[in-house]
Phi, psi and omega in degrees: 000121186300143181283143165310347189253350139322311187283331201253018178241342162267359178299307207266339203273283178334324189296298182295320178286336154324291181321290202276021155276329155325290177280321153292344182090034191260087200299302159333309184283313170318274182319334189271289192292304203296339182258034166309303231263335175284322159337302206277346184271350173275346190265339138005282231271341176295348140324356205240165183298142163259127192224175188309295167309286174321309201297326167308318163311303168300336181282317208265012172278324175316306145321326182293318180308318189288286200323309185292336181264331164270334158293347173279346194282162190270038152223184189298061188246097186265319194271358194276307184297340161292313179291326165305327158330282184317312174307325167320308176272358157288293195305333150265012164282281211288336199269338181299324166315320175310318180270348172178091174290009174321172164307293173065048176290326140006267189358268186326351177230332155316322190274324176301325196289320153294321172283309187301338177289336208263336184255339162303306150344289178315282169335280198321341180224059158065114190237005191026249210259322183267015171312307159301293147006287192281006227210303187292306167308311182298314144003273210291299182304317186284003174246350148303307173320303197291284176326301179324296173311317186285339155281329182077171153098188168322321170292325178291306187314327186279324205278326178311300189276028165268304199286358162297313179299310172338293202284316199264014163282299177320278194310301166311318194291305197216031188221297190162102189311154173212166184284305165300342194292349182271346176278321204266352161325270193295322179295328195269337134332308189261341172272325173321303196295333166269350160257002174245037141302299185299341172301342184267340166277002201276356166166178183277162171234131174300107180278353179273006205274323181273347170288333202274018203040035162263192206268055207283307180332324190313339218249019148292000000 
């Protein structure tokens, strides 16, 4: 098993040549490259004790992999990499469950309130045949968000910039393209994925403190 401080060299490597796949225009290299750096974070995470919440994580990073080889290939399967998206964040839906089922109504009207601006937004300049699609994701994030939140800790923090990287796909894609946007994509995407990688490692959680609804999560 490659040392963490490998892993995190071959990661920054992948990263970096992704960028200048980018900035050249290489499709090829782009494709070769772009699922490195969530790759080093499932063999990371093979490392780590095994519990309900890692085995969930790992799924939904696995996915995140499929999202990525597929949004990389040069044609249009924007609904195909959506939907491996969407299983990611059902799979981190279920691991944020593991850890607290509390209510979290805070949460909970933050997410309703971000998700719903974002499909509305969306909506608002035509979504034609991805009307549904797109609809089911936002969903799907925003009850990720909610959860994510109601544990704190690395995982809420991971899960804003997974739905940041979200929002501005959206936003570039069907509101009004920018320039920057496949950098600011991509950079806030891998740190989402990395922190809530670090989330299965950032401490033990007491599982009877969270069956009973206390705050067992906090020690993420």
């Amino acid at each position: 098993m490659p040392r963490p401080g490998h892993l995190l060299t071959i990661a920054v490597a992948a990263a970096a040549l992704y960028l200048y796949a980018l900035a050249s225009d290489n499709a090829l290299l782009g494709l070769l490259v772009k699922p490195v750096p969530v790759l080093t974070l499932i063999t990371w995470l093979g490392t780590a004790p095994a519990t309900p919440y890692r085995r969930w994580i790992i799924l939904g990073l696995a996915f995140s992999v499929l999202g990525d080889i597929l949004l990389a290939i040069p044609r249009d399967l924007f609904v195909f990499g959506l939907a491996a998206f969407l299983c990611a964040h059902l799979a981190y839906l279920r691991g944020y469950c593991t850890l607290t089922r509390r209510p979290a109504y805070p949460a909970l009207a933050f997410a309703v309130l971000i998700g719903g601006s974002l499909f509305g937004l969306l909506a608002g300049h035509g979504l034609g045949p991805l009307l549904i699609p797109v609809a089911l994701y936002a969903l799907a994030i925003g009850a990720m968000l909610w959860r994510a939140l109601a544990c704190g800790g690395l995982a809420a923090l991971g899960a804003c910039a997974f739905v940041f990287s979200d929002s501005l796909i959206g936003i570039d894609r069907f509101v009004a393209p920018f320039t920057a946007a496949k950098y600011l994509i991509i950079l806030a995407y891998w740190l989402g994925q990395w922190l809530i990688a670090a989330s299965v490692t950032c401490g033990s959680i007491d599982k009877a403190l969270i069956q009973s609804g206390a705050r067992g999560s906090e020690n993420c």
